[in-house]
C-alpha angles and dihedrals in degrees: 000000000000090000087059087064107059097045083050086060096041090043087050089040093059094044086051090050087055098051095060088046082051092064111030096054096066098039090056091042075061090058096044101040084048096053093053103046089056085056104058102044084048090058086035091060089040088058095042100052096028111034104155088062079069092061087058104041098049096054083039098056094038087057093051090048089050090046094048095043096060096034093051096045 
């Protein structure tokens, strides 16, 4: 008897665990989806009022990944 009660408490343990995750995974995808969406429109509005700084920082960016990937290998 005493064995089915022990697999009750883990069994109640685990849903209990679930429940939380329930819970907490959508609340963080919230965080996440949010931030990047306030990311993008913020490039988007950059691009749209100062589009010549576009013309700098791509060139710029392309040139740093190109740097740190030959110095690191």
């Amino acid at each position: 008897m005493s064995y089915l009660n022990i697999s009750f408490f883990w069994i109640m343990q685990a849903s209990s665990d679930l429940s939380i995750l329930d819970f907490d995974v959508p609340y963080t995808m919230t965080f996440v989806i949010s931030g990047t969406i306030e990311v993008v429109a913020t490039i988007v509005i950059m691009i749209m009022v100062t589009w010549q700084v576009v013309l700098v920082v791509v060139p710029v960016v392309i040139v740093l990944l190109y740097i740190q990937v030959n110095t690191i290998s």
